[in-house]
C-alpha positions in Angstrom: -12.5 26.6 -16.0 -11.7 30.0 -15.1 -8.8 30.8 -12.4 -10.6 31.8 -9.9 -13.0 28.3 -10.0 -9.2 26.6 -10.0 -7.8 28.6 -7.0 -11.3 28.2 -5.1 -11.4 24.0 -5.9 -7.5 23.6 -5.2 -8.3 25.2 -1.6 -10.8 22.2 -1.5 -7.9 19.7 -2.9 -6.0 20.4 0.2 -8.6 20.1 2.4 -9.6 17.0 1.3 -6.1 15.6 0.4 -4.5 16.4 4.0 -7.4 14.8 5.7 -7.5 11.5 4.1 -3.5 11.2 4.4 -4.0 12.0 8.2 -6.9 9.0 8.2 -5.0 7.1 6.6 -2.2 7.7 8.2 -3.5 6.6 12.0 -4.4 3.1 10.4 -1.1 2.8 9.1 1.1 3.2 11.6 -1.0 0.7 13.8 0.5 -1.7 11.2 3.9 -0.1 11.3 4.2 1.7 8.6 5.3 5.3 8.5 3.3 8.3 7.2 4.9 8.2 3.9 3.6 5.2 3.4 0.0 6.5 4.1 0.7 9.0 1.8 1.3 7.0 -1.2 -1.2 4.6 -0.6 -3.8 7.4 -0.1 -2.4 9.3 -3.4 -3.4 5.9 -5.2 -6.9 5.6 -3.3 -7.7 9.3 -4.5 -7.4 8.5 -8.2 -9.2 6.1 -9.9 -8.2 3.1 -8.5 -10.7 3.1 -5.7 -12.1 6.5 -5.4 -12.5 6.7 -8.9 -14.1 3.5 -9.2 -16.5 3.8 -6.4 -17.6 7.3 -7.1 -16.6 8.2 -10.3 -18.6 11.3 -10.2 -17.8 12.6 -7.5 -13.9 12.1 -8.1 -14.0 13.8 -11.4 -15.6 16.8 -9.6 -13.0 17.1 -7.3 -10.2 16.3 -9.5 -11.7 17.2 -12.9 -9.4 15.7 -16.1 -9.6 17.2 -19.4 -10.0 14.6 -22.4 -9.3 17.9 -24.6 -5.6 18.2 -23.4 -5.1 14.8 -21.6 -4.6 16.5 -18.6 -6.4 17.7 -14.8 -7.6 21.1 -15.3 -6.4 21.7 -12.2 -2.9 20.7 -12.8 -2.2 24.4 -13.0 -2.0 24.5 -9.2 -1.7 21.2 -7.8 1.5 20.1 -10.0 3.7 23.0 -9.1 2.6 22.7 -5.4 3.5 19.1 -5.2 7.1 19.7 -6.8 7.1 22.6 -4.6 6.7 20.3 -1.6 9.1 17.5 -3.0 12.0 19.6 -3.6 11.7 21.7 -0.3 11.7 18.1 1.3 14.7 17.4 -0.5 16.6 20.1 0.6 16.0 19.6 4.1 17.1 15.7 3.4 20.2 17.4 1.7 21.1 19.8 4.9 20.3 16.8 7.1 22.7 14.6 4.8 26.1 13.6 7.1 29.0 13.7 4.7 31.1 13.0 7.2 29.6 9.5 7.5 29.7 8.7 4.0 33.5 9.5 3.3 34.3 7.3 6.6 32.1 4.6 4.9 32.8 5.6 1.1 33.8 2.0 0.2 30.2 0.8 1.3 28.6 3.6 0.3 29.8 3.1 -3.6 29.5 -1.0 -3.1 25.9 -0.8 -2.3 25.3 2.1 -5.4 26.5 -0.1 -7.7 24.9 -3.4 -6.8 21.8 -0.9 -6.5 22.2 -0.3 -10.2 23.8 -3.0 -12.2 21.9 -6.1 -10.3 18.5 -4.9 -10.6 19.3 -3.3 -14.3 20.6 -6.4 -15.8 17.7 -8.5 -14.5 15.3 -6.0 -15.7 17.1 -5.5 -19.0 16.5 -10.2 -19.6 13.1 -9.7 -18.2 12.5 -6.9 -20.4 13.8 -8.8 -23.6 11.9 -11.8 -22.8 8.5 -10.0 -22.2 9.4 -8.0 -26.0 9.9 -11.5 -27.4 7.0 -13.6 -25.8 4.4 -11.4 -25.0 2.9 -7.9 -26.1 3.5 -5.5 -23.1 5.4 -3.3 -24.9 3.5 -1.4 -28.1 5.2 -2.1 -31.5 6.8 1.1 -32.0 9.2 0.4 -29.3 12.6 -1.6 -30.0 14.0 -4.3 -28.2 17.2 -1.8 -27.2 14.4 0.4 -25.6 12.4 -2.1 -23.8 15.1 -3.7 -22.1 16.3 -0.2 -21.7 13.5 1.1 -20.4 12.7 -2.0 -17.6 16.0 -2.1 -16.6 15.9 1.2 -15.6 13.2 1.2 -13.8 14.3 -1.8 -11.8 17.1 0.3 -10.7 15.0 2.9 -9.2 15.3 3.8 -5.4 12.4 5.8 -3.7 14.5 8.5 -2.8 12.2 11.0 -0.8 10.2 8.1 0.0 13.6 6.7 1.8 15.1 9.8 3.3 11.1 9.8 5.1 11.4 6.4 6.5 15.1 6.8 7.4 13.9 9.8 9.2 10.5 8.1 10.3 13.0 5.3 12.3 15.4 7.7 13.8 18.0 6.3 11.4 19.5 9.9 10.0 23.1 10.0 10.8 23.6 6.7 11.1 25.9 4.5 9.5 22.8 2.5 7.8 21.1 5.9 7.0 23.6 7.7 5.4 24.8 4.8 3.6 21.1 4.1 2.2 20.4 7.2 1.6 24.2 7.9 -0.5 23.6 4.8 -2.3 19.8 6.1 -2.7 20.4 9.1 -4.7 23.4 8.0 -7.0 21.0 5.1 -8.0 18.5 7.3 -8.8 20.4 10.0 -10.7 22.0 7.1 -12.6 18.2 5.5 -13.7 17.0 9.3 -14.9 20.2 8.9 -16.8 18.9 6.0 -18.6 15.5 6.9 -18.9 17.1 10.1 -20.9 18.6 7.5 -23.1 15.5 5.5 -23.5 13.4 8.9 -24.6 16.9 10.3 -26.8 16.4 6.8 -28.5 12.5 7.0 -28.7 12.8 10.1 -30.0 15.9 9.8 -32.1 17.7 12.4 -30.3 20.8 11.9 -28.8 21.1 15.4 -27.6 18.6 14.5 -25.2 20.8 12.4 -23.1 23.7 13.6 -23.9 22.6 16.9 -22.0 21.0 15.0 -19.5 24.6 13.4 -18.0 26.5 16.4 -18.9 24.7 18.6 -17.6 24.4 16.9 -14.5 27.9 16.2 -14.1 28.9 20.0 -14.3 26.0 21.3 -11.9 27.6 19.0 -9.2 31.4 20.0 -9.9 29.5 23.5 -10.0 28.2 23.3 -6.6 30.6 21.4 -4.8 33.6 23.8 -6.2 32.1 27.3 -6.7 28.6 27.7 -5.0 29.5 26.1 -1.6 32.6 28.1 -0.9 30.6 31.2 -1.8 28.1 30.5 0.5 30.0 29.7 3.2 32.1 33.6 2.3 28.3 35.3 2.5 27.3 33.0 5.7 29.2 36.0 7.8 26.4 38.5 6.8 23.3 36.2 6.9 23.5 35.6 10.4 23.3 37.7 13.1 23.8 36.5 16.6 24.3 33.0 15.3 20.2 33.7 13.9 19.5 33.3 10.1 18.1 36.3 9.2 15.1 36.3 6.8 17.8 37.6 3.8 20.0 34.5 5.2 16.8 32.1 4.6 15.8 33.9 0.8 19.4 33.2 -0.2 19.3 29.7 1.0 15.5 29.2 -0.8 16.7 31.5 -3.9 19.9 28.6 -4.1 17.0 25.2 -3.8 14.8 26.9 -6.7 17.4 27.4 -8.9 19.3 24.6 -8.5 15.7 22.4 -9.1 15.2 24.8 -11.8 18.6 23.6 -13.4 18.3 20.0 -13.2 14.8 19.6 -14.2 15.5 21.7 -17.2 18.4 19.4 -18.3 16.1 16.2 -17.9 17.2 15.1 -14.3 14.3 15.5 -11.5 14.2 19.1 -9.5 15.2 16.6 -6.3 18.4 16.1 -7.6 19.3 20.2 -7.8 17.4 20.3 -4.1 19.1 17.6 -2.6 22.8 18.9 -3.7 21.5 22.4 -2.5 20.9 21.3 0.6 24.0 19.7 1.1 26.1 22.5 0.2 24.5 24.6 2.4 27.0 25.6 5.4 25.4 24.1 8.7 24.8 27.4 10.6 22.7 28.2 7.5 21.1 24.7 7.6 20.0 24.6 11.1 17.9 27.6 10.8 16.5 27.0 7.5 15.4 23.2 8.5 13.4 24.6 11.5 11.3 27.2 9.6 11.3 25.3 6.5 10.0 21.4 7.7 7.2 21.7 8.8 5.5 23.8 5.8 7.1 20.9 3.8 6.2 18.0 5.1 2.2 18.6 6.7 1.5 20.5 3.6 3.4 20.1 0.5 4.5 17.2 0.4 1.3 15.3 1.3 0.0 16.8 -2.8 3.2 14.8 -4.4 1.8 11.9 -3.4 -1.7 12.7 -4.3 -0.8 13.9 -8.3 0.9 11.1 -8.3 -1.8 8.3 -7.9 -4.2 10.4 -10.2 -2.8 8.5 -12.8 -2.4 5.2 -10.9 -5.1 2.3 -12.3 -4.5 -1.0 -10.5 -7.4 -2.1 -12.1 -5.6 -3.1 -15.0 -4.0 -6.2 -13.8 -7.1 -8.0 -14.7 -5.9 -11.7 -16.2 -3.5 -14.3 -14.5 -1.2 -13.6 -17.2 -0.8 -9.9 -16.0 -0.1 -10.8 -12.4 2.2 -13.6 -13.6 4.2 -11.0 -15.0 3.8 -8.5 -12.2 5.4 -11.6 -10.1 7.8 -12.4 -12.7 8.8 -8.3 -12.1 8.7 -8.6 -8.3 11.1 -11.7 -8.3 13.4 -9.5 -10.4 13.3 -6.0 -8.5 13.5 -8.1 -4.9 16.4 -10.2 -6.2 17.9 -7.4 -7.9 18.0 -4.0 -5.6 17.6 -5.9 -2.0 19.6 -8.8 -2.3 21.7 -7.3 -4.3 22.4 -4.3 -1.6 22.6 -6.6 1.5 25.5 -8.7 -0.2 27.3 -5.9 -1.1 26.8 -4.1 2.5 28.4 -7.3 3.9 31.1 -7.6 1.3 32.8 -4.3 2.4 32.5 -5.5 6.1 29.2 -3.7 7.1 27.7 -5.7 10.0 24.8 -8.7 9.4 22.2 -6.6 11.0 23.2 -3.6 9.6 23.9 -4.5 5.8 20.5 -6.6 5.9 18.4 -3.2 7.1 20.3 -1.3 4.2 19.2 -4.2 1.9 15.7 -3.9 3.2 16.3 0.3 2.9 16.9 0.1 -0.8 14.5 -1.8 -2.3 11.8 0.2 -1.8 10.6 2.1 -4.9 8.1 4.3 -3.7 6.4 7.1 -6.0 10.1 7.7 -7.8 9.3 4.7 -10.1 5.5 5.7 -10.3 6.9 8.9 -11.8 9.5 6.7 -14.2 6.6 4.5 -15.3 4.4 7.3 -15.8 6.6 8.8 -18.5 7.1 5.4 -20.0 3.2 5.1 -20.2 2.6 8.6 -21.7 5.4 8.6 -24.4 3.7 5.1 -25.4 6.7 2.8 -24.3 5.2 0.4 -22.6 1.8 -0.7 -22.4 -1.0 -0.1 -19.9 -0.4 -4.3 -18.7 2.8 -3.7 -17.7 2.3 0.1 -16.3 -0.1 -1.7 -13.5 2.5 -4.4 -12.9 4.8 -2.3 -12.4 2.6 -0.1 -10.2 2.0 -3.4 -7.8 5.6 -3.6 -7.6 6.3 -0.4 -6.6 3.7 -0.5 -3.7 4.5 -3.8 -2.6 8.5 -3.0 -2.4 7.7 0.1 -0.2 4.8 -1.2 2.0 7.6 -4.2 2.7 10.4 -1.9 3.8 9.0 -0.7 7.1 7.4 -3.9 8.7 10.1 -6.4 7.6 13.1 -4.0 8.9 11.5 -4.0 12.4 11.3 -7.9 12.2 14.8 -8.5 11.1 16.4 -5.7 12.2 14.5 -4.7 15.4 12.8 -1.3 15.7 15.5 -0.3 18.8 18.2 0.0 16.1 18.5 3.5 15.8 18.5 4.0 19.6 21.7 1.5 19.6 23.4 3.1 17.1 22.9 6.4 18.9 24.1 5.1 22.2 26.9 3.6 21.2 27.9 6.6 19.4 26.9 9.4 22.1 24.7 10.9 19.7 20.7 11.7 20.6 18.6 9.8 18.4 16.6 11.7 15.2 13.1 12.3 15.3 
């Protein structure tokens, strides 16, 4: 396919992919669920799973695949706009992100991380060994140490963009429950990429891998925090004018996202880790600006085609037999238990009120697209099989479709306005 047939269908991609998440998107939210959530779901309805399967022709047209190199032919364009979208979202989360709130509730804030990741990743790590000893979801070249590995890991995933968009969908940014969720959010996350690097290091037989992965990641945060964000705050005085970003002010700020998603990509964590940290080192006169010219690109656009590559791959069709959805209930018992319960208890341990440790409970456990991307690498490197991709798929959609209408039952959809009140501040649209 030539590149001027790829730039002329992409055009069509977005067309096509922005309408449906807007249709979608009105039938959603009479059930209470935010756009995000029509996204995803209408990411998965575009691939095979239903669009596929009712017109497979027609699907394949619009989003052709190439059995040559196992991948879309149009990946050329719509994969780097989707990251593009992801990680600009990401950095508006990170400018948005109150650090303030998170030192005056660190002791929660680490509580609920680490039930986030040990819970869920040592129920996933017995599930995974039983399901390596009693059944054949994971292909024979992978090891017990890898499967258990691998599941537990993916257990401990948090839907990280997916959660900053619903915390910012129910007014919840700056809040005590949405700074906390979203804290707890992205260390859980940056600690399951960890473990997925050690998964592939093992796979492969390359410790390097991970090795370079945590390191690496370790000294791009003491990097930023230390170096970058004094420097920026030092050139702040020349990249505003009148209290006004100027556009070298908003290149320098865009210049810092890119290469700071450039980084941790390269080293095997996702570009939304380098975006998010970017964003939050940013110095607030800077971030102001930069989040009004920036958000709306991001999210009507970009963002919408993250969603979209995503469920290309997605085949719910798989989980065809009982024994496949007992499993994929066997898995739900296990990421419910592990990241939600889990959360809520340790919210209320550290002396987080009932209402407000139970909607960070409800907060965390969804999983969103972050683990659709996790299982996704676990299916193409052969790790698990196609069985226990779709249950894991189910799981993931289930978790996050919960999130939304089962916070405004038990916590009440007036939270946020509360919180705000009784603090003085306006509440976040």
């Amino acid at each position: 396919m030539s590149n001027l047939h790829l730039a002329v269908q992409f055009f069509l991609q977005i067309a096509v992919i922005l309408l449906a998440c807007r249709a979608v998107g009105l039938i959603a939210r009479r059930f209470g669920q935010p756009q995000v959530v029509a996204e995803m779901i209408t990411g998965v309805l575009l691939g095979p799973s239903l669009f596929g399967w009712l017109a497979p022709g027609l699907q394949g047209a619009l989003f052709p695949w190439d059995p040559t190199q196992q991948t879309r032919d149009t990946q050329s364009y719509l994969f780097p706009a989707s990251q593009l979208g992801l990680a600009l979202y990401m950095f508006i989360v990170g400018m948005e992100f109150r650090v303030d709130i998170v030192r005056r509730e660190l002791k929660s804030s680490v509580a609920v991380s680490m039930a986030g990741i040990v819970t869920p990743f040592v129920l996933g790590g017995l599930l995974g060994w039983a399901m390596f000893v009693w059944t054949d979801l994971f292909p024979p070249r992978t090891t017990l140490f890898e499967a258990a590995l691998f599941l537990g890991a993916s257990m401990s995933i948090t839907a990280f963009p997916m959660l900053a968009r619903i915390i910012h969908f129910k007014g919840l940014a700056g809040t005590r429950m949405g700074t906390v969720a979203i804290g707890a959010g992205a260390i859980d996350d940056a600690s399951a990429w960890c473990l997925l690097a050690c998964v592939l290091a093992s796979f492969d037989g390359n410790v390097q891998h991970a090795l370079t992965n945590i390191g690496g990641g370790g000294a791009f945060l003491l990097t930023m925090l230390v170096l970058v964000r004094p420097f920026l705050r030092w050139l702040s005085r020349w990249l505003l004018v009148d209290d006004s970003l100027t556009e070298t002010g908003l290149v320098v700020a865009l210049a810092t996202m890119a290469l700071s998603a450039w980084f941790t990509d390269m080293i095997g964590l996702h570009a939304v880790f380098g975006a998010f940290v970017a964003g939050a080192v940013v110095p607030r006169a800077v971030a102001r600006d930069t989040i009004e010219r920036v958000q709306p690109l991001a999210v009507t656009l970009l963002l919408p085609l993250f969603f979209t590559y995503s469920g290309l791959n997605t085949r719910i069709g798989l989980l065809n037999t009982p024994f496949l959805w007992l499993m994929c209930g066997l898995v739900m018992f296990a990421a419910v238990a592990g990241k939600g319960v889990a959360c809520w208890l340790a919210a209320r341990a550290t002396g987080v009120p009932q209402r407000e440790a139970l909607g960070i409970g409800i907060l965390m456990n969804a999983r969103g697209l972050m683990e659709l991307i996790i299982i996704n690498i676990g299916l193409e490197r052969g790790i698990i099989s196609e069985g226990l991709f779709a249950a894991l798929v189910i799981m993931a959609v289930a978790t996050t479709l919960m999130a939304s209408p089962i916070f405004d039952r038990l916590v009440g959809k007036g939270f946020a306005a509360d919180a705000n009140r009784s603090a003085g501040t306006p509440v976040a649209h």
